[in-house]
Phi, psi and omega in degrees: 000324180290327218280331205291289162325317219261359188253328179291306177311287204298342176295302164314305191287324181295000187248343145327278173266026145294318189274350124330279161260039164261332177284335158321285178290334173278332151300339178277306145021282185281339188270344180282315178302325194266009160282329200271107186294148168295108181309152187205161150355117186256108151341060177317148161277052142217170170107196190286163157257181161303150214064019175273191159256130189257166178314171170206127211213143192225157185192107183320117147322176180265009166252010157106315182278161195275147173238130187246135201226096189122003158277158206278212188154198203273319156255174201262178164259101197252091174286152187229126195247125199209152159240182186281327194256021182263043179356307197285341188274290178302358179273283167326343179285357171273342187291301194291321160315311164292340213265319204254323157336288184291332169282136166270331211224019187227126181284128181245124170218146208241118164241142182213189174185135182135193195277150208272004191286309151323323176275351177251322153301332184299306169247012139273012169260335171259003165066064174232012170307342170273328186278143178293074174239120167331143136225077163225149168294326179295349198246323140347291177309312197291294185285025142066033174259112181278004155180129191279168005280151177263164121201163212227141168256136144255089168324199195245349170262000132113045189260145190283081193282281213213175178182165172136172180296142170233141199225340179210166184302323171324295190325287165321301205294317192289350168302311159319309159312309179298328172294317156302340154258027180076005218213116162341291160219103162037294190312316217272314189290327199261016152245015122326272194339296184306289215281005176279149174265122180261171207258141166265170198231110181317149158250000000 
């Protein structure tokens, strides 16, 4: 019977301080996370830079109309630079899709290049068919992108706001954050932020 006791006790404390350290670790956890900067957009160094006057380039759609890209107008601009063989492009057209859903004040134009038989299975399988899509090699060119998915913010006044690989939904959304913080890219404003000097306060 004692023994029973003495098995029961040690049994608690081993559930004890099991739970001890699990309450550790979701705290080492929770400190790791808020240290971890938010990924944004990776910028290549070519081409305009942000904050330019963006390129200005006019380029037939697949029906044939001229889309004109980098002019000012009414609204702002999300080009999304995507291929048919881009696994990583197609995982994202539900996002760039919802992201064009959701906008009132916002162009969504899908540029691509290659063959277009490719380009057509591409957009009846993402139900992209409504949509403003690009097939010229010149609008690539002109915005220097070497590698996908690519995408460009453009505003309405036709200034370049943001650009960079995007790999993920984070990626897209910070284009938007950057814009609204003034700042080229997610990187640049929080070491902006970190090289500021803070200001103290008398006690």
């Amino acid at each position: 019977m004692q023994a029973l006791i003495v098995s029961n006790v040690l049994l608690w404390l081993l559930l004890i301080a099991t739970a001890l350290v699990m309450l550790g670790l979701i705290r080492q956890i929770g400190v790791l996370h808020s240290r971890i900067a938010p990924a944004g957009a990776l910028m290549m160094d070519k081409g305009v830079e942000v904050g330019q006057p963006a390129p200005q380039v006019t380029a037939a759609d697949r029906s044939g109309r001229p889309v004109n890209i980098g002019y000012a107008g009414e609204r702002s601009t999300l080009l999304f630079f995507l291929s048919p063989t881009c696994p990583i492009c197609k995982s994202l057209l539900p996002a760039i899709k919802s992201i064009d859903r959701s906008s009132n004040d916002l162009d969504v134009i899908y540029v691509s290049d290659g063959d277009p038989a490719a380009q057509e299975k591409l957009i009846a399988d993402a139900g992209l068919e409504n949509s403003h899509y690009v097939v010229s090699p010149e609008v690539g060119m002109t915005f220097q992108i070497g590698k996908l998915p690519y995408a460009a913010l453009i505003d309405a006044k036709g200034t370049l706001k943001a650009k960079g690989l995007v790999n993920s939904r984070e990626h897209l959304d910070s284009l938007f954050e950057t814009q609204m913080l003034g700042s080229s890219t997610l990187q640049e404003y929080l070491k902006t932020q970190s090289e500021s000097p803070r200001v103290h306060t008398p006690s």
